[in-house]
Structures are given as C-alpha cells and as structure tokens.
N, C-alpha and C positions, 0 to 999 in steps of 0.2 A: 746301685748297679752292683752283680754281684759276679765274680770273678774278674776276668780281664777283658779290657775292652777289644773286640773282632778286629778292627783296625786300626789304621794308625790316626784316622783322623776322629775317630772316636775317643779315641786316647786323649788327643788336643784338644779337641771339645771340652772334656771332662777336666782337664787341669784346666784349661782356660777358664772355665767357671769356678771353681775354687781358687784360681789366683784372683779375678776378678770380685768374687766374693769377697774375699781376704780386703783387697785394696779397697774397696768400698765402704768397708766396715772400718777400717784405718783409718780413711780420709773424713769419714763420718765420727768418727771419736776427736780426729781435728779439730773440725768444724765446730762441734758440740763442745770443746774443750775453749773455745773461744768466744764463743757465742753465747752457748747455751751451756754453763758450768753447772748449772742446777740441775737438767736432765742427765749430767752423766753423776750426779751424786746422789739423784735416785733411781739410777740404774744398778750403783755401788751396795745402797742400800737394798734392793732387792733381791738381787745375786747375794748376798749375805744369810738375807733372809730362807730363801731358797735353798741356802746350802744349810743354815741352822737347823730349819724344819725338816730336811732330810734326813740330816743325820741323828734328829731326836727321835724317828722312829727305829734308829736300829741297835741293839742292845748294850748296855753300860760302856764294857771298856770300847767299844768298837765305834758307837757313835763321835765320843770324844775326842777320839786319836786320829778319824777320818776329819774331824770337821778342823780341827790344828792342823792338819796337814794339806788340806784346801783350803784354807785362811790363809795361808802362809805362800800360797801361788797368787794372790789378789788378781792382780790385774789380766793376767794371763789365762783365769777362769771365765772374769767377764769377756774380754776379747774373742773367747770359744764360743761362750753362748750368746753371744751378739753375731758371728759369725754364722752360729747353726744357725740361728733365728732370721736371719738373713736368708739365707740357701734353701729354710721351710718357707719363707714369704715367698718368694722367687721362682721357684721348683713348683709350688701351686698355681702363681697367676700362668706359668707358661704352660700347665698342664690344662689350666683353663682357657687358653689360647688354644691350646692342640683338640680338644675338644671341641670348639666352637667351632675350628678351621675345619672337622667329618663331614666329608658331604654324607 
C-alpha cells in the first residue's frame, strides 16, 4: 500500500493485519519452540545462510561488516522474515480469494 490509507477503517484493516501477522508468527515460534525445536533450528540455520550468501556477494570490507552486524540482531532477523514470509503467504491466498470471488 502506498501512502496513506483513504480512511480510517482502511487504516485498521491495515494495522490489524500486521498485528495479527506479528501475533501469529509469535505464537507460531511458540509452538515450534515446544514441539518442534528442530524446525526452528533449521529455520536458524537458513536465515544464517541467507544472510552469509548475501553478504558474500557484496565487496570486501562491506560484506564483512554487514553480515557482523546482522548476526549480531539473530533472532530479531528471523522473526522479520518469518513475519514477511507470513504476510507474502497470506497477502497471495487472499488475493486468490479476491480473484476467484470476479464475477
């Protein structure tokens, strides 16, 4: 969405899906933290990965210094991209919903 939302119940639409997002993804790291400890330690490992392989494409000092400094946020990285990752699932099936509902 870009600029500001037209009304106000657009507005609350819009935060209500990313607190909901948010609380999803929390209660889902929960869960998994209880359950399933394996999948949030390859989740740990992948976001590592991800952030490794990006930063080895970008040149000497600047790779280095970015990937120490998003290492050093851990959990707070994955939590983000569990959350986008959320919001891109979500954001598609309901645009696939809105699609199917054209007459």
């Amino acid at each position: 969405m870009t600029g500001r939302p037209r009304t106000f119940g657009a507005w609350a639409r819009m935060h209500l899906f990313r607190l909901w997002t948010a609380v999803a993804t929390l209660a889902g790291f929960g869960y998994l933290w209880v359950n399933r400890p394996e999948w949030l330690t390859w989740w740990k490992r992948s976001v590592d990965e991800l952030v490794r392989t990006g930063c080895s494409w970008l040149p000497y000092p600047w790779g280095d210094r970015i990937e120490s400094t998003i290492g050093n946020f851990g959990i707070w990285v994955q939590l983000t991209l569990a959350i986008l990752a959320l919001r891109i699932v979500v954001g598609l099936l309901l645009m696939g919903v809105r699609r199917a509902r054209r007459p």
